[in-house]
N, C-alpha and C positions, 0 to 999 in steps of 0.2 A: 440103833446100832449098839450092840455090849463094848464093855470095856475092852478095846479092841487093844493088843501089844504084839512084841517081835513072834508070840509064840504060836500067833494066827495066823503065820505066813506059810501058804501052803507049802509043799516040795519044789522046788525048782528047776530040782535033774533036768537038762535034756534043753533049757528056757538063756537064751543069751538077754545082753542087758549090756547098753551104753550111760556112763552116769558123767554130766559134764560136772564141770569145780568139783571131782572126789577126791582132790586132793586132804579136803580137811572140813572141818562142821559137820551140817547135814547130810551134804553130799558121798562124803566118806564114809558116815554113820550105815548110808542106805548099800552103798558098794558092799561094804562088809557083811551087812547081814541078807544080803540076797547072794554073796559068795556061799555064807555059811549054809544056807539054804539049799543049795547046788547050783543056781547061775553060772553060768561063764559070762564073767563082767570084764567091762573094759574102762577104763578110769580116761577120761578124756578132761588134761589140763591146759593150762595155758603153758605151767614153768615146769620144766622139765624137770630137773632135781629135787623139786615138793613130789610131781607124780611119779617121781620113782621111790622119792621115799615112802609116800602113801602106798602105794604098792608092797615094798617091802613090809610096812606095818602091816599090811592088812594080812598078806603070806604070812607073818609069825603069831596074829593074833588068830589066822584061820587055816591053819599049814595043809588043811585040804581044797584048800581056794583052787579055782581055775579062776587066773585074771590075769589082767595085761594094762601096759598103758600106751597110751598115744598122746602125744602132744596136739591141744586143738583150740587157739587162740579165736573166740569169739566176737572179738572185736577187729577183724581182720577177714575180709570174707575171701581172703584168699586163700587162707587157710582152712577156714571152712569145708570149700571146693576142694582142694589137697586130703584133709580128712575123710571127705565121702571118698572120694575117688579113691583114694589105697586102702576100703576097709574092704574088699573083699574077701581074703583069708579069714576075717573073723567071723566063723560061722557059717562061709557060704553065702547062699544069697538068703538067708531067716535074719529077723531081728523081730524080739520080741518083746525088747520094754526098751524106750528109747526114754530118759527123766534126763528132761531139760532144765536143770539146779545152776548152776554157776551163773552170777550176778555181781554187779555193784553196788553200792549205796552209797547215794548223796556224798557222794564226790565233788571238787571244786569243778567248775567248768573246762574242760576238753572235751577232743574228740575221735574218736574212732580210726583208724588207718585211713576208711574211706569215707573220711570226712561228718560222720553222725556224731550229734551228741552222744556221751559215753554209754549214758546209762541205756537210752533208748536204743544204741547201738548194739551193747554187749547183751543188756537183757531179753530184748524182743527180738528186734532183725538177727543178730548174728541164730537164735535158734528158732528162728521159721526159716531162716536159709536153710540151715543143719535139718531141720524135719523133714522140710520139701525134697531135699537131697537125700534122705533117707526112707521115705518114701514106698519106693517100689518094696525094700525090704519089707516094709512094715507090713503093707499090701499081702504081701506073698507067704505070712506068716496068720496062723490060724490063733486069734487069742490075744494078738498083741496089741501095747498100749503106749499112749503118749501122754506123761505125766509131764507136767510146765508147774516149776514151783513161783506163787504168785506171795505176796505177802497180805497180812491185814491192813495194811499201812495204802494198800491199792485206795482203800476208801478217801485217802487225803485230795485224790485229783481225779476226776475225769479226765483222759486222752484228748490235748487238742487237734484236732485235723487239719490245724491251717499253721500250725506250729509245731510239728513234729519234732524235729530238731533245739527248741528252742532258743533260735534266733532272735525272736523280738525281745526274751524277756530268760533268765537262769534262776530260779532257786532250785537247790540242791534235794531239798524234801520234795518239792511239788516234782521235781522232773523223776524222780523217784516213781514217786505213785503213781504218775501217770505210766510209767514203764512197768508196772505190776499191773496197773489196769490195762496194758496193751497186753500183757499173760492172759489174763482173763479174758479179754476180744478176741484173741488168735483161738485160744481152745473154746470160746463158744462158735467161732466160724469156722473152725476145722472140724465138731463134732458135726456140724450144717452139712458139710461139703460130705463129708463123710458117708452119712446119710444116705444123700441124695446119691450117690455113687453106689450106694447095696454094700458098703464095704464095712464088717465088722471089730474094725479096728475103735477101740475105744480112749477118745483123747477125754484125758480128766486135768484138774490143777489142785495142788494142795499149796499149804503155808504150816510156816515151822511152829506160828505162836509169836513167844520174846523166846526166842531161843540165842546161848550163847555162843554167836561167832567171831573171827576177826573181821567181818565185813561192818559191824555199827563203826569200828576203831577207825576203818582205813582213811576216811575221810579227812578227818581231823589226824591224823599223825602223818600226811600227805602234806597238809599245810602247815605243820607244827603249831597244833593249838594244842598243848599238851596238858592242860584244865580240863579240855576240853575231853581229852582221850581219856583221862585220870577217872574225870565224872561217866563218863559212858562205860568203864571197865570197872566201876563201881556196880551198876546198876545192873550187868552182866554176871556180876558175882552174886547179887543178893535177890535180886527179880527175876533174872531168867532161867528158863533150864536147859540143861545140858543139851548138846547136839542129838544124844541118844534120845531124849524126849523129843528133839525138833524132827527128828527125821520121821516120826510115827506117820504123822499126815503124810508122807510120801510113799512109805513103803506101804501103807495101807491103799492110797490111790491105785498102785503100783501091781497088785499084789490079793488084796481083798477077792472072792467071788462077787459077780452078780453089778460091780463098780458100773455107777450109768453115765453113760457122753456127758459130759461136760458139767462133772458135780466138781464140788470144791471144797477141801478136806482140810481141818486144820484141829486144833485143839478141839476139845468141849468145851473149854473156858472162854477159849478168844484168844490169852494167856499161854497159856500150861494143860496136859492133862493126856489123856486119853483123845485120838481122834473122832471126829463125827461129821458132818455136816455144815459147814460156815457160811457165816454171811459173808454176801456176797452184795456190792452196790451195784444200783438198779442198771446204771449206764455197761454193767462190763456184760450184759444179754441184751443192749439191741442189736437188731439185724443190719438197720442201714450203718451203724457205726460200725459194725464188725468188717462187713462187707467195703467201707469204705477204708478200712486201714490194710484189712488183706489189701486191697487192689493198691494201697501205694505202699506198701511191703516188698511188694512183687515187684513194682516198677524202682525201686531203694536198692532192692538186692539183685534184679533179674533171676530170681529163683522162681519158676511159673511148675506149679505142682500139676502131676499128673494123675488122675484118682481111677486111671484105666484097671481093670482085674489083669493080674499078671495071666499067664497063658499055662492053663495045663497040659500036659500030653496025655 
């Protein structure tokens, strides 16, 4: 793969695109320049008054934007539901890049509206509910993709299957990784199901790198460890790179020709750089694992996907 940046992104005229957390970071990075592109995006946040101001920013920074926002709290699967159910108006029945981005990081111990650990809640479940819910669009659209932003940091844990929640036991890094490693399960079983369905919807997952957002901060300035925030917004400013570099591995997932089910895109370094190919730990491509989190995904969320071909006339 060449030095791949924003200026490989093909035309977009005519291509919608749901980007969740575009309020700010990566997420916002990728909204904006698939707006500038010609997308019609829709910025789906959690707080209202970030995605209307992301909005507004992204209108002055791209005054030929077609974009919108929707309020769409991930850790809430009511809202979820609420969010598929009224996107009709956007586009019709097409959708054709759905980038599942908004997350948490190693946060203290809570839980979800409906009772999941946060991270496992907000990262994984609330967006395989959101996909499965989205769905038929994807189905019904010739070309489109599901990008799930995972991190390198996935490598710190394998997903446990008897402790999803983490009930027996809380660190905040390991419940972490294991919820990037549940990105990586979900888009290796979703390219599976996919598949086997004839359906040419292509799910892939990228990571930003060290790229700098307010999610390394949130944890620690949640519980006022403020050494703590100090040294992590140090290491933001001189190690990592900007959102505009994080966002490469997405919009290239997103966006590239020829992208194959269930590759996984992130820097060339690991770090920093240009996107490519990334490692990826061996556990986030086995089948029984995969298969075994889908099926208690399904029975967490009651979100049970349907991979029927929509109906032509």
């Amino acid at each position: 793969m060449t030095r791949w940046n924003t200026s490989h992104i093909p035309d977009q005229t005519g291509r919608s695109a749901i980007v969740t957390g575009a309020n700010s970071g990566i997420g916002y990075v990728a909204a904006r320049e698939l707006a500038r592109r010609g997308a019609r995006v829709l910025l789906a946040c959690r707080n209202e008054a970030r995605g209307v101001a992301a909005l507004e920013r992204l209108r002055a920074e791209v005054p030929t934007a077609e974009a919108e926002f929707r309020q769409l709290d991930l850790a809430d699967l009511s809202s979820v539901r609420d969010f598929a159910a009224t996107l009709g108006d956007f586009d019709g029945d097409r959708l054709d890049l759905l980038i599942n981005n908004a997350g948490v990081m190693a946060l203290p111990y809570r839980t979800t509206t409906d009772g999941f650990e946060m991270q496992f809640g907000t990262n994984h479940l609330g967006h395989f509910a959101l996909t499965g819910l989205l769905l038929p669009k994807l189905l019904a659209t010739p070309g489109a993709r599901v990008v799930t932003v995972s991190s390198m940091l996935h490598a710190i844990a394998d997903i446990d299957l008897d402790d999803l929640n983490s009930e027996r036991s809380y660190r905040r890094w390991v419940a972490y990784g294991r919820s990037k490693s549940a990105n990586l399960l979900f888009v290796h079983e979703l390219s599976r199901r996919l598949a086997a369905a004839g359906s040419k919807v292509v799910a892939a997952a990228a990571h930003p790198g060290y790229a700098s957002t307010n999610l390394q901060t949130a944890g620690a300035r949640m519980e006022g460890r403020r050494s703590a925030e100090r040294f992590i917004d140090m290491g933001n400013r001189i190690i990592a790179q900007p959102p505009d570099g994080g966002a490469l591995g997405t919009l290239c997932a997103a966006t590239a020709p020829h992208m194959k089910p269930d590759a996984f895109i992130g820097p060339r370094s690991g770090l920093r750089g240009a996107p490519a190919p990334s490692f990826r730990a061996p556990w986030t491509k086995k089948d029984t694992t995969s298969e075994r989190l889908w099926a208690a995904s399904v029975e967490l969320t009651g979100v049970r996907y349907d991979f029927t071909p929509p109906t032509t006339l």
